[in-house]
DSSP file (Angstrom, degrees, kcal/mol; ACC not computed):
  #  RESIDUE AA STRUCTURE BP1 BP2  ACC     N-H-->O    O-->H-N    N-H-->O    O-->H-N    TCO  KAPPA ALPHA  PHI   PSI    X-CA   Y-CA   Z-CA
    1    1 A X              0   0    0      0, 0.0     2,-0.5     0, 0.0     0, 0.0   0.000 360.0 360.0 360.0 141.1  242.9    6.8  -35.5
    2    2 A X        -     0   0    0      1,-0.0     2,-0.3     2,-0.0     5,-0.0  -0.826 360.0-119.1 -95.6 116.2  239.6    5.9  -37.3
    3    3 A X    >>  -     0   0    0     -2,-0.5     3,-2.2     1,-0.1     4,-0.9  -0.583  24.4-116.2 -53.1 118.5  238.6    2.1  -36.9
    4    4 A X  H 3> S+     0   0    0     -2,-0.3     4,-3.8     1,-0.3     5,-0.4   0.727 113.1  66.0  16.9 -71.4  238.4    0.1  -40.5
    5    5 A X  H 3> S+     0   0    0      1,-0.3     4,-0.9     2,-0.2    -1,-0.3   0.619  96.1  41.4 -38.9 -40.4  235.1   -0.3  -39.6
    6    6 A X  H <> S+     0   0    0     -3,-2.2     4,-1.1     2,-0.2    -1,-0.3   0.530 119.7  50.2-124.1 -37.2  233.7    3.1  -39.6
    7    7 A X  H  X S+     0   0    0     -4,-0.9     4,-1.2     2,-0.2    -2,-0.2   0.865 104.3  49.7 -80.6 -28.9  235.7    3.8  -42.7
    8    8 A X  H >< S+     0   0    0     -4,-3.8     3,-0.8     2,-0.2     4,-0.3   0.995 119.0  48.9 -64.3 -47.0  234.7    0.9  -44.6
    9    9 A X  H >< S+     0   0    0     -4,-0.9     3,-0.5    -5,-0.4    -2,-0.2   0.749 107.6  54.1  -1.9 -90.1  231.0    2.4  -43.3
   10   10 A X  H >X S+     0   0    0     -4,-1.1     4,-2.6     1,-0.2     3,-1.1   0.211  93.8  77.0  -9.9 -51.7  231.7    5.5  -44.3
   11   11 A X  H <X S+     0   0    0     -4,-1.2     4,-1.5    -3,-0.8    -1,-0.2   0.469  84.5  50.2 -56.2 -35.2  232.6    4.9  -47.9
   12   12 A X  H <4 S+     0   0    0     -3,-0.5    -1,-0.2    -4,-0.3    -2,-0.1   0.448 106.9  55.7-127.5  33.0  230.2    4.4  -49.8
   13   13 A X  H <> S+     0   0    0     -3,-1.1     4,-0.9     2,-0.1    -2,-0.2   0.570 112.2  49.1 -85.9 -46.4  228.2    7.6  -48.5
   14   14 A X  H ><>S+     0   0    0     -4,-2.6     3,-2.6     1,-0.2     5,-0.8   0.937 103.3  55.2 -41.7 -78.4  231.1    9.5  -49.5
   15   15 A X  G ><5S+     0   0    0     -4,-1.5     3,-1.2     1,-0.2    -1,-0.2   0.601 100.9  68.7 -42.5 -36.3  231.4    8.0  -52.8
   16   16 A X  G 345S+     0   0    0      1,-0.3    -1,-0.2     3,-0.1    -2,-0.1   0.849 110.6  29.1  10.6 -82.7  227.6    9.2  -53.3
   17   17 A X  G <<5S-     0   0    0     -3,-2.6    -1,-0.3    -4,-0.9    -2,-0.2   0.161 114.1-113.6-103.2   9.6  228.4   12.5  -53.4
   18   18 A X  T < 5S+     0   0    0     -3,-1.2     2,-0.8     1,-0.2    -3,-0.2   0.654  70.5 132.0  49.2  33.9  231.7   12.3  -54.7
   19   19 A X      < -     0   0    0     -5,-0.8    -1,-0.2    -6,-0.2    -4,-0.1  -0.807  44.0-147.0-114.2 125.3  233.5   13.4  -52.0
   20   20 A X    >>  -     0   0    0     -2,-0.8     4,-2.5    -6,-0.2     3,-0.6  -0.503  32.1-100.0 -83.2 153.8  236.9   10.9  -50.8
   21   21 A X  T 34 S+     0   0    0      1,-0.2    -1,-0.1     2,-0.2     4,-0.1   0.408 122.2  56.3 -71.2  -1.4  238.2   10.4  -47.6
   22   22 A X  T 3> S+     0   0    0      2,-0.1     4,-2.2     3,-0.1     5,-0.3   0.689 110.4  50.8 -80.2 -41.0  240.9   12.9  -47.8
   23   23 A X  H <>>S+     0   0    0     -3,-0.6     4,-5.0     1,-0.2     5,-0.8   0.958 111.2  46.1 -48.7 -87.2  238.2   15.2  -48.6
   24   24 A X  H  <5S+     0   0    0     -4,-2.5    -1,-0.2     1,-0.2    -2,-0.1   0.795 110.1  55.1 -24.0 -36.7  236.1   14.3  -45.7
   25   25 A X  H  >5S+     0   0    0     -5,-0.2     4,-2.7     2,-0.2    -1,-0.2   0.715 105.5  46.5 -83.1 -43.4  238.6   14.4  -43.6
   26   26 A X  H  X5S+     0   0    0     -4,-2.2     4,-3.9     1,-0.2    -2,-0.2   0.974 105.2  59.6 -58.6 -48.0  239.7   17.7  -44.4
   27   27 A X  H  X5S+     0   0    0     -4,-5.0     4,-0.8    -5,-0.3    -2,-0.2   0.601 112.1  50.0 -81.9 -12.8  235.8   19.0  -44.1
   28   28 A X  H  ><S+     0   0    0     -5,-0.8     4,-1.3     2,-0.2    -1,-0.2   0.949 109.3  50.7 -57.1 -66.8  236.4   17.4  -40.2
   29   29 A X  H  X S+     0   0    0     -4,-2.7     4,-3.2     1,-0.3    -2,-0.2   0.950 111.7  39.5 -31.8 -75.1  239.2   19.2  -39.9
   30   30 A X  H  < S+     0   0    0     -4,-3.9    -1,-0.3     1,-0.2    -3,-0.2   0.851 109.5  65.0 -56.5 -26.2  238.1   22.6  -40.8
   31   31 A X  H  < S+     0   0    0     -4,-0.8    -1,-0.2     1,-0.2    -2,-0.2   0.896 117.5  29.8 -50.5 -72.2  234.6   21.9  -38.8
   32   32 A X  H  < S+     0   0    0     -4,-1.3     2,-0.4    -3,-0.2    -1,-0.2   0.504 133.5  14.7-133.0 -44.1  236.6   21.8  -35.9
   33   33 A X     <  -     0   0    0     -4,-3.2     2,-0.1    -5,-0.1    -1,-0.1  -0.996  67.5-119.7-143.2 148.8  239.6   24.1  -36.6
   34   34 A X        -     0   0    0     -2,-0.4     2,-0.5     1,-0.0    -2,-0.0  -0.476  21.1-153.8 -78.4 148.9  240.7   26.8  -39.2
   35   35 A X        -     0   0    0     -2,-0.1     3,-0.1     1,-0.1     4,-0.0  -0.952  13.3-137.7-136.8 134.5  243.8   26.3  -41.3
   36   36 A X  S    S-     0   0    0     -2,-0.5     2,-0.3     1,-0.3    -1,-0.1   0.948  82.6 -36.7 -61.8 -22.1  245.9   29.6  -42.8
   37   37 A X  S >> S-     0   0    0     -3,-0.0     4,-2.6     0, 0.0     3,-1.4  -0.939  78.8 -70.9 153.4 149.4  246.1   27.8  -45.9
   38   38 A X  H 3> S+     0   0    0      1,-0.3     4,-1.7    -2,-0.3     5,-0.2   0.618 116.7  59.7 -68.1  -4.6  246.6   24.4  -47.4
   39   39 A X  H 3> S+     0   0    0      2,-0.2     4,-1.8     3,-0.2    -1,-0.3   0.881 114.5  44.5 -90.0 -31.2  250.3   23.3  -46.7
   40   40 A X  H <> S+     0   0    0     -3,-1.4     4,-2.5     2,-0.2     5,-0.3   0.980 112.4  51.5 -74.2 -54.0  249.1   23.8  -42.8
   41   41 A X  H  X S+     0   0    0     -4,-2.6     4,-3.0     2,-0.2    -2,-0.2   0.932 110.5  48.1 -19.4 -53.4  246.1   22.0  -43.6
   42   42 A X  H >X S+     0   0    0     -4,-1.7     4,-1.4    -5,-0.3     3,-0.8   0.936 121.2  35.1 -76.4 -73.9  248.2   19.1  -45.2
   43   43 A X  H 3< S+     0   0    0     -4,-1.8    -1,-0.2     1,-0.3    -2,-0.2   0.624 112.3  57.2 -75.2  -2.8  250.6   18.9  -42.3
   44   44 A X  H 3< S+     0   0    0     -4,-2.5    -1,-0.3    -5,-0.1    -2,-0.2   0.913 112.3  51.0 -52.8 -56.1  247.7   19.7  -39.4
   45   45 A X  H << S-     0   0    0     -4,-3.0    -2,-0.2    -3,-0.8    -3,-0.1   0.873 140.6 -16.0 -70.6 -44.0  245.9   16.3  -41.2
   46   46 A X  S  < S-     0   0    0     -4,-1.4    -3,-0.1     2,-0.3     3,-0.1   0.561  88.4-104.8-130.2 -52.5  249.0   13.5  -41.3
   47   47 A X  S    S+     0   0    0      1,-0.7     2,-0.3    -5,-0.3    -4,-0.2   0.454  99.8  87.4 117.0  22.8  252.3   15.5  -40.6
   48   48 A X        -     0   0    0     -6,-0.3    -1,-0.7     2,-0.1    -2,-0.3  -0.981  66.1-153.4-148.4 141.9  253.2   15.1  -44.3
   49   49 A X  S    S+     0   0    0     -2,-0.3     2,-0.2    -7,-0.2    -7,-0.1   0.480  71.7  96.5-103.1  11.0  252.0   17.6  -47.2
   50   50 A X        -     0   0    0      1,-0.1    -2,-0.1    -8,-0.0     0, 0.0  -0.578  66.9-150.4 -83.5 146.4  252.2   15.0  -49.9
   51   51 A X              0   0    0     -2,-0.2    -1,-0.1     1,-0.2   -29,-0.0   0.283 360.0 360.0-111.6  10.5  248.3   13.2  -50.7
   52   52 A X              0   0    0      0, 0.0    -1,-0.2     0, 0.0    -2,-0.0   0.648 360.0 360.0 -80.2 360.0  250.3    9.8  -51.7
């Protein structure tokens, strides 16, 4: 889990560049591990493939 802190941080570097924290989060993701395709992406990232 990402402290509050480091996202509130975080935020308005994203917003910058236009990239959102699902985004970001994804671009972690993939740094770190390869995904077949986005519905394993979505449920590698929370365990849900829905972004609400």
């Amino acid at each position: 889990m990402v402290p509050c802190w480091l996202i509130a941080a975080e935020k308005p570097l994203l917003g910058g560049d236009g990239l959102s924290m699902w985004g970001y989060g994804v671009l972690t993701h993939l740094a770190k591990q390869s995904a077949a395709n986005q519905l394993a992406l979505a449920t590698l990232r929370s365990g849900t493939t829905s972004r609400d």
